[in-house]
C-alpha positions as CSV (number, residue, x, y, z in Angstrom):
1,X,-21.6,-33.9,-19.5
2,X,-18.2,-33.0,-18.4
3,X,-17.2,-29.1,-18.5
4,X,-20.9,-27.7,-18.8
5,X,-21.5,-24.8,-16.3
6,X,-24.3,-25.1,-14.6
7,X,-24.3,-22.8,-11.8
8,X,-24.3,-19.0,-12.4
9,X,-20.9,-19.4,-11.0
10,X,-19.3,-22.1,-12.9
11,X,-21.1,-20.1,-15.9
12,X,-19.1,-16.8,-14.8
13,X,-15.7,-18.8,-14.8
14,X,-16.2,-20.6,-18.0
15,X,-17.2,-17.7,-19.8
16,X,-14.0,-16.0,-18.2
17,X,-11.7,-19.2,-19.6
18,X,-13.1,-18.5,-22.8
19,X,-12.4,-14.9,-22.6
20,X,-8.6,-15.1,-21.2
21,X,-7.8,-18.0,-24.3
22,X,-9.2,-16.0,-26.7
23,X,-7.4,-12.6,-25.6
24,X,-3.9,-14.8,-25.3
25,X,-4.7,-15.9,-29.0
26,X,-4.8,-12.5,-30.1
27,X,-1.1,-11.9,-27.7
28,X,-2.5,-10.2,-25.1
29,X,-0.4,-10.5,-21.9
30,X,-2.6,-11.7,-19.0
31,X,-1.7,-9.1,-15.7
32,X,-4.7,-10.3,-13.4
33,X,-7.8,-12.3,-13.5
34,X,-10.5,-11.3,-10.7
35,X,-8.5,-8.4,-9.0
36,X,-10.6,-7.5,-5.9
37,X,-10.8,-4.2,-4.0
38,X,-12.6,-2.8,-1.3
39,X,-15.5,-1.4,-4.4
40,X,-15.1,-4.6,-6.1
41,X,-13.5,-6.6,-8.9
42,X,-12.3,-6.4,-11.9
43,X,-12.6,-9.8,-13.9
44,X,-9.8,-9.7,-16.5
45,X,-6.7,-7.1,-16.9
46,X,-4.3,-7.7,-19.8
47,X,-1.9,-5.4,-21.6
48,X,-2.1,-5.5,-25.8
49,X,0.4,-3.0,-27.3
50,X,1.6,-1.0,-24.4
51,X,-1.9,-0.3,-23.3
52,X,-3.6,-1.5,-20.3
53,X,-7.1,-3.1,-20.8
54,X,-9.3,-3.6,-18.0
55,X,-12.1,-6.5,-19.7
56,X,-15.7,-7.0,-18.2
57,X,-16.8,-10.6,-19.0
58,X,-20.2,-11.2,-19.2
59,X,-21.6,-14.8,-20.1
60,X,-25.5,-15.5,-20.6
61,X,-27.4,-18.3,-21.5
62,X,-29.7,-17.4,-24.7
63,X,-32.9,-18.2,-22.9
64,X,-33.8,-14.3,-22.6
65,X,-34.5,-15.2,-19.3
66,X,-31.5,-12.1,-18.2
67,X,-31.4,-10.1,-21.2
68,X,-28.5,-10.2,-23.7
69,X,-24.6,-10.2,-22.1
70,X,-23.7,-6.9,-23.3
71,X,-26.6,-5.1,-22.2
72,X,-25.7,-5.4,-18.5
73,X,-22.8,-3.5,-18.8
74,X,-25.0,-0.6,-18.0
75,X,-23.5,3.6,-17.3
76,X,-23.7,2.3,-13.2
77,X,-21.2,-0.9,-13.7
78,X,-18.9,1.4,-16.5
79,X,-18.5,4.1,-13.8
80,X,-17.7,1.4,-11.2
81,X,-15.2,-0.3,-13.9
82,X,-13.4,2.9,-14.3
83,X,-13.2,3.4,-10.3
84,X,-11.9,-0.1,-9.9
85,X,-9.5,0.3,-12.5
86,X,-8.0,3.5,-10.8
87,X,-7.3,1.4,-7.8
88,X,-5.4,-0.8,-9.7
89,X,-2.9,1.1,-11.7
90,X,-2.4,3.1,-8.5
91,X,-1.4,-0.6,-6.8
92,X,0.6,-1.4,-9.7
93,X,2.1,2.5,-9.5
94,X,1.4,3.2,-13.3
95,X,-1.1,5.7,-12.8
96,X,-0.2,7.0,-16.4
97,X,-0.6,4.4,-18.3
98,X,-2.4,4.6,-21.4
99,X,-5.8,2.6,-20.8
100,X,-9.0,1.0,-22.8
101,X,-12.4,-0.6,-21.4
102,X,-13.4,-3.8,-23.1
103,X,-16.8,-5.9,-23.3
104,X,-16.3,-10.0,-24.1
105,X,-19.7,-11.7,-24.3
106,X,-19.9,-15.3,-23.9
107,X,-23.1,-16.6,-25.3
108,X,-24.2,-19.7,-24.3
109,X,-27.4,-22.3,-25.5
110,X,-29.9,-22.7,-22.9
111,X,-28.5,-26.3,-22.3
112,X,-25.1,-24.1,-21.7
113,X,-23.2,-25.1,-24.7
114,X,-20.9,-22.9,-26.0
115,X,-22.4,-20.6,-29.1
116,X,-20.3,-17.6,-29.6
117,X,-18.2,-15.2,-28.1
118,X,-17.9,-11.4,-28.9
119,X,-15.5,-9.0,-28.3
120,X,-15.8,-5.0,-28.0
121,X,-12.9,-3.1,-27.8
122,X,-13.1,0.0,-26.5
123,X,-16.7,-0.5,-25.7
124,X,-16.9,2.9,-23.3
């Protein structure tokens, strides 16, 4: 079937598609997808209303086999979102930006069809 994921990394880049259309359809302006730094990467970066938003993507097949997509954005990964982020407005030299942390969850069936995707803004 053409456009199923079925490695944990095609999963990852689909559930990031997903997550970028549906941000554009809501006029967010796109600023970097998969920014990397020497502590890591930061999947999506978009700016909505003269705010930057730094958005953790998280897809999961429903087959309980991981847990649910939002519950692995644990206090560890938040803290190292936050870091991250830092590095990249100080890149960008906008250090004084005003700034949010988003969750999108891609939920996909076990036979990795699309089911839902949710989005938390602000989620810490």
């Amino acid at each position: 079937m053409a456009g199923v994921p079925s490695t944990r990394q095609s999963l990852g880049k689909y559930g990031e598609n997903k997550a970028e259309e549906h941000l554009q359809g809501l006029g967010y302006r796109i600023l970097a997808r998969n920014w990397r730094c020497r502590y890591g990467e930061l999947d999506l970066i978009a700016e909505h209303e003269d705010v930057v938003v730094f958005i953790e993507v998280r897809t999961r097949r429903l087959t309980g086999r991981f847990g649910y997509a939002k519950e692995s954005v644990d206090g560890r990964k938040q803290t190292k979102v936050r870091q991250i982020s830092q590095m990249y407005l100080h890149s960008v030299k906008q250090q004084e930006r005003k700034l949010r942390f988003d969750v999108i969850t891609v939920e996909m069936s076990a036979l990795s069809e699309f089911v839902k995707l949710e989005h938390l803004c602000g989620a810490f």
